[in-house]
C-alpha positions in Angstrom: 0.0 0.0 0.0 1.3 3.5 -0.5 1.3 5.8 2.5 2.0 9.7 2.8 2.8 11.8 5.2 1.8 15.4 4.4 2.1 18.9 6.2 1.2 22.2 4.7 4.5 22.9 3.9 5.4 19.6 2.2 5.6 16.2 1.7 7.2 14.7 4.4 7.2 11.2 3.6 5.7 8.9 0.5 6.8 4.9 0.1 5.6 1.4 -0.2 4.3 -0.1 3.3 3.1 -3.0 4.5 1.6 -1.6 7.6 1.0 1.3 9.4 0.4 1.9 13.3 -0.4 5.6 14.6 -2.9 6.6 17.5 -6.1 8.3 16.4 -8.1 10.6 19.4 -10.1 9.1 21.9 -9.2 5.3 20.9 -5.6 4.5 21.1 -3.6 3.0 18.7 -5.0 1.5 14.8 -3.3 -0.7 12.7 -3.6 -0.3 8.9 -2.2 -3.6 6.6 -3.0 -3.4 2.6 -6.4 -3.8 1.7 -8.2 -1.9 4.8 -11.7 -1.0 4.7 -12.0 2.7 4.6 -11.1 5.0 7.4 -10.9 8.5 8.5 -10.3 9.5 11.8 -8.7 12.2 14.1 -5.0 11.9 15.2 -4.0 12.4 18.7 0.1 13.5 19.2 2.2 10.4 18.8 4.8 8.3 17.2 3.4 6.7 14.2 4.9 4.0 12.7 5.4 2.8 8.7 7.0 -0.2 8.1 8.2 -0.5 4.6 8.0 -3.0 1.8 12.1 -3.5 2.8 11.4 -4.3 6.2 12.7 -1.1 7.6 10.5 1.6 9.9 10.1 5.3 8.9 9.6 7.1 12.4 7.4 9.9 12.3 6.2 12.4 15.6 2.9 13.4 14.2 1.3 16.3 16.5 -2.7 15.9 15.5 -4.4 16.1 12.1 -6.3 12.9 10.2 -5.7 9.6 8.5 -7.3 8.7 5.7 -7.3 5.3 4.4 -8.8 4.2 1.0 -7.5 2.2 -2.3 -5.0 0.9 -0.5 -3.3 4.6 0.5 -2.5 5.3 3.6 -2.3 9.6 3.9 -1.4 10.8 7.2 -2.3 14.8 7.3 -1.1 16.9 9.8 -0.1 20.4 10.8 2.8 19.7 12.3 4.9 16.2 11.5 8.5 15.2 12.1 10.8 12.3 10.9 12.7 11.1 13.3 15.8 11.7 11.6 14.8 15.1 11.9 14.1 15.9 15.2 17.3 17.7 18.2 16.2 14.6 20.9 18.3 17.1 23.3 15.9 19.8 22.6 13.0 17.6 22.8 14.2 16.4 26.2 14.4 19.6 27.3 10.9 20.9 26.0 9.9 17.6 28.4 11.4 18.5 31.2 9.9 22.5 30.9 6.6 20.8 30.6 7.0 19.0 33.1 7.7 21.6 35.7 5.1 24.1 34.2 2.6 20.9 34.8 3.5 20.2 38.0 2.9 24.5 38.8 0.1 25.3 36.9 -1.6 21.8 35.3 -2.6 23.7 32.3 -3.9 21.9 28.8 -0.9 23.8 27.6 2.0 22.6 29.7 -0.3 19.1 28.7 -0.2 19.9 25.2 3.8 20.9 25.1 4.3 17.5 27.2 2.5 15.5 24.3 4.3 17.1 22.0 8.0 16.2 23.7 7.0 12.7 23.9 5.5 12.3 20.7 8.7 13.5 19.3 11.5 11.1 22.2 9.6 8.3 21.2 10.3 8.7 17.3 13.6 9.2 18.3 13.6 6.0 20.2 11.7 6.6 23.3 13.1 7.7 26.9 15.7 5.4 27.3 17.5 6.0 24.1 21.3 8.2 23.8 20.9 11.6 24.1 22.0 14.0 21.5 20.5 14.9 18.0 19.6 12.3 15.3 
Protein backbone atom coordinates (compact mmCIF):
# COMPACT_ATOMS: atom_id res chain seq x y z
CA UNK A 1 0.00 0.00 0.00
CA UNK A 2 1.25 3.54 -0.46
CA UNK A 3 1.26 5.79 2.54
CA UNK A 4 1.99 9.72 2.76
CA UNK A 5 2.80 11.80 5.25
CA UNK A 6 1.84 15.37 4.41
CA UNK A 7 2.14 18.89 6.23
CA UNK A 8 1.20 22.23 4.71
CA UNK A 9 4.53 22.90 3.92
CA UNK A 10 5.36 19.57 2.19
CA UNK A 11 5.58 16.22 1.67
CA UNK A 12 7.20 14.68 4.44
CA UNK A 13 7.22 11.24 3.56
CA UNK A 14 5.66 8.94 0.52
CA UNK A 15 6.76 4.89 0.09
CA UNK A 16 5.61 1.35 -0.24
CA UNK A 17 4.30 -0.13 3.29
CA UNK A 18 3.09 -3.03 4.48
CA UNK A 19 1.60 -1.64 7.59
CA UNK A 20 1.04 1.30 9.36
CA UNK A 21 0.36 1.92 13.28
CA UNK A 22 -0.42 5.56 14.58
CA UNK A 23 -2.93 6.64 17.52
CA UNK A 24 -6.14 8.31 16.38
CA UNK A 25 -8.14 10.64 19.42
CA UNK A 26 -10.15 9.13 21.87
CA UNK A 27 -9.24 5.29 20.86
CA UNK A 28 -5.57 4.52 21.14
CA UNK A 29 -3.65 2.99 18.66
CA UNK A 30 -4.99 1.47 14.75
CA UNK A 31 -3.32 -0.70 12.67
CA UNK A 32 -3.62 -0.34 8.90
CA UNK A 33 -2.21 -3.64 6.57
CA UNK A 34 -2.96 -3.45 2.62
CA UNK A 35 -6.38 -3.78 1.68
CA UNK A 36 -8.19 -1.86 4.80
CA UNK A 37 -11.69 -1.05 4.67
CA UNK A 38 -12.02 2.72 4.62
CA UNK A 39 -11.05 4.96 7.39
CA UNK A 40 -10.85 8.49 8.48
CA UNK A 41 -10.35 9.54 11.77
CA UNK A 42 -8.71 12.23 14.08
CA UNK A 43 -4.99 11.95 15.25
CA UNK A 44 -3.96 12.38 18.69
CA UNK A 45 0.15 13.48 19.19
CA UNK A 46 2.18 10.44 18.76
CA UNK A 47 4.78 8.34 17.19
CA UNK A 48 3.44 6.66 14.20
CA UNK A 49 4.93 4.00 12.68
CA UNK A 50 5.44 2.77 8.65
CA UNK A 51 7.02 -0.21 8.10
CA UNK A 52 8.15 -0.50 4.62
CA UNK A 53 8.03 -2.97 1.83
CA UNK A 54 12.11 -3.47 2.78
CA UNK A 55 11.45 -4.27 6.20
CA UNK A 56 12.69 -1.13 7.56
CA UNK A 57 10.49 1.61 9.85
CA UNK A 58 10.13 5.31 8.93
CA UNK A 59 9.59 7.05 12.42
CA UNK A 60 7.42 9.92 12.28
CA UNK A 61 6.24 12.38 15.55
CA UNK A 62 2.87 13.42 14.23
CA UNK A 63 1.26 16.35 16.53
CA UNK A 64 -2.71 15.88 15.52
CA UNK A 65 -4.41 16.11 12.08
CA UNK A 66 -6.32 12.87 10.18
CA UNK A 67 -5.74 9.65 8.49
CA UNK A 68 -7.32 8.66 5.71
CA UNK A 69 -7.32 5.28 4.42
CA UNK A 70 -8.77 4.22 1.02
CA UNK A 71 -7.50 2.22 -2.28
CA UNK A 72 -5.05 0.89 -0.48
CA UNK A 73 -3.26 4.60 0.52
CA UNK A 74 -2.54 5.28 3.64
CA UNK A 75 -2.26 9.58 3.91
CA UNK A 76 -1.44 10.81 7.23
CA UNK A 77 -2.26 14.76 7.27
CA UNK A 78 -1.10 16.90 9.83
CA UNK A 79 -0.14 20.41 10.83
CA UNK A 80 2.77 19.73 12.29
CA UNK A 81 4.95 16.19 11.53
CA UNK A 82 8.54 15.18 12.07
CA UNK A 83 10.76 12.29 10.90
CA UNK A 84 12.70 11.10 13.27
CA UNK A 85 15.85 11.65 11.57
CA UNK A 86 14.81 15.13 11.92
CA UNK A 87 14.07 15.87 15.22
CA UNK A 88 17.29 17.66 18.18
CA UNK A 89 16.22 14.59 20.89
CA UNK A 90 18.33 17.14 23.28
CA UNK A 91 15.93 19.78 22.59
CA UNK A 92 13.01 17.64 22.82
CA UNK A 93 14.18 16.41 26.22
CA UNK A 94 14.39 19.57 27.29
CA UNK A 95 10.94 20.87 26.05
CA UNK A 96 9.94 17.63 28.38
CA UNK A 97 11.44 18.53 31.16
CA UNK A 98 9.93 22.49 30.86
CA UNK A 99 6.60 20.82 30.63
CA UNK A 100 6.98 19.05 33.09
CA UNK A 101 7.68 21.61 35.68
CA UNK A 102 5.10 24.05 34.18
CA UNK A 103 2.57 20.91 34.77
CA UNK A 104 3.49 20.21 38.03
CA UNK A 105 2.93 24.51 38.75
CA UNK A 106 0.06 25.34 36.89
CA UNK A 107 -1.63 21.83 35.34
CA UNK A 108 -2.61 23.74 32.31
CA UNK A 109 -3.89 21.86 28.83
CA UNK A 110 -0.92 23.81 27.59
CA UNK A 111 1.97 22.56 29.73
CA UNK A 112 -0.26 19.05 28.69
CA UNK A 113 -0.17 19.90 25.18
CA UNK A 114 3.78 20.87 25.07
CA UNK A 115 4.32 17.53 27.23
CA UNK A 116 2.54 15.46 24.27
CA UNK A 117 4.25 17.07 21.96
CA UNK A 118 7.97 16.20 23.65
CA UNK A 119 7.02 12.67 23.93
CA UNK A 120 5.49 12.32 20.72
CA UNK A 121 8.74 13.48 19.34
CA UNK A 122 11.46 11.14 22.24
CA UNK A 123 9.62 8.32 21.17
CA UNK A 124 10.27 8.72 17.25
CA UNK A 125 13.65 9.18 18.27
CA UNK A 126 13.63 5.96 20.23
CA UNK A 127 11.69 6.59 23.29
CA UNK A 128 13.05 7.74 26.94
CA UNK A 129 15.71 5.38 27.29
CA UNK A 130 17.47 5.99 24.12
CA UNK A 131 21.25 8.24 23.84
CA UNK A 132 20.90 11.62 24.07
CA UNK A 133 22.00 13.99 21.49
CA UNK A 134 20.50 14.85 18.03
CA UNK A 135 19.62 12.27 15.25
Amino acid sequence: MTVSVVSPEKVLFTGEATQVITRILDSGEIAFLPGHAPFLGALTENHTRVYLADGTITDVAVHGGFVEVSNNKVNILSDVAELADQIDRGRALKAKERAEELLAREGSAEAECALARAHARLNATGGLGAATGSH
